[in-house]
C-alpha positions as CSV (number, residue, x, y, z in Angstrom):
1,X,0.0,0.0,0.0
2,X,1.5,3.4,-0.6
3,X,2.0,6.5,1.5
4,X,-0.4,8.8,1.9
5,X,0.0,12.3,1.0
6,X,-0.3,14.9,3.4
7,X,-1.7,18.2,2.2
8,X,0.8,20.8,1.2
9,X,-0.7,23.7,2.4
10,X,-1.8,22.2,6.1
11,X,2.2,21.6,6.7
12,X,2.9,25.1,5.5
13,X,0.3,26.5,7.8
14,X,-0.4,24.1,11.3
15,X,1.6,22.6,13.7
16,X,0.7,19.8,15.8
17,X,1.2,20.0,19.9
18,X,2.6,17.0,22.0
19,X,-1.3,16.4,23.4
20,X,-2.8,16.0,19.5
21,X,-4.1,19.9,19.5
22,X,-3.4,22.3,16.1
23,X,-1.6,25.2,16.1
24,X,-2.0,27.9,14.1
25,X,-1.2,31.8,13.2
26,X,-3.8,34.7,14.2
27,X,-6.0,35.2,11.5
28,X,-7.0,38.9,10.7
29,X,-3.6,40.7,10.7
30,X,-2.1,40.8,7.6
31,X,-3.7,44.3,6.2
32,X,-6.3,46.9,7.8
33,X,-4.4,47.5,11.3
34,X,-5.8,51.3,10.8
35,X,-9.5,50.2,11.6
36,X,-8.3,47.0,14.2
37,X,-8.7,48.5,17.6
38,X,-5.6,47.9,19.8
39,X,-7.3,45.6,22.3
40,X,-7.8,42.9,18.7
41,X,-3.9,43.4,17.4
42,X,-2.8,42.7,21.3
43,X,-4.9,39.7,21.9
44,X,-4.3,38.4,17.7
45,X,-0.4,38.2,18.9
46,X,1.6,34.5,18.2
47,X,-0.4,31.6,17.7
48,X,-3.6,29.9,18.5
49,X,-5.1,26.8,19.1
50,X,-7.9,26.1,16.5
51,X,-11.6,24.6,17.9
52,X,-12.4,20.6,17.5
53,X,-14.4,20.8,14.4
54,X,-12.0,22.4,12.6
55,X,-8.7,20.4,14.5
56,X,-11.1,17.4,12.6
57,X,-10.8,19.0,9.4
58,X,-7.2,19.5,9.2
59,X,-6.0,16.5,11.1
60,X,-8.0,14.6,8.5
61,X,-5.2,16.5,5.9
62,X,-2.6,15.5,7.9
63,X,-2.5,11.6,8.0
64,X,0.8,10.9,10.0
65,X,-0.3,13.6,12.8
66,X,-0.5,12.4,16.2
């Protein structure tokens, strides 16, 4: 049986954590900081760990994740 393949973009963009959770950039701060009030860019800082239905999605993408 061969390999699977994992999705190119999911390796570019998550990281998997030692207890199985994903890890993933901030979404919302890449343009528009003028009109993001300073409580959002403080609080969209680092990394963040995404919700079960979408950790589903992605680990479903990913087939040698833990």
């Amino acid at each position: 049986m061969p390999k699977m393949k994992t999705k190119s973009s999911c390796k570019k963009r998550f990281k998997v954590t030692a207890k199985g959770k994903i890890k993933a950039g901030q979404a919302g701060k890449r343009h528009g900081m003028i009109k993001r009030t300073t409580k959002f860019i403080r609080d969209a800082r680092g990394t963040t760990v995404l919700s079960e239905p979408d950790t589903k999605i992605i680990k479903s993408m990913m087939p040698y994740s833990r």
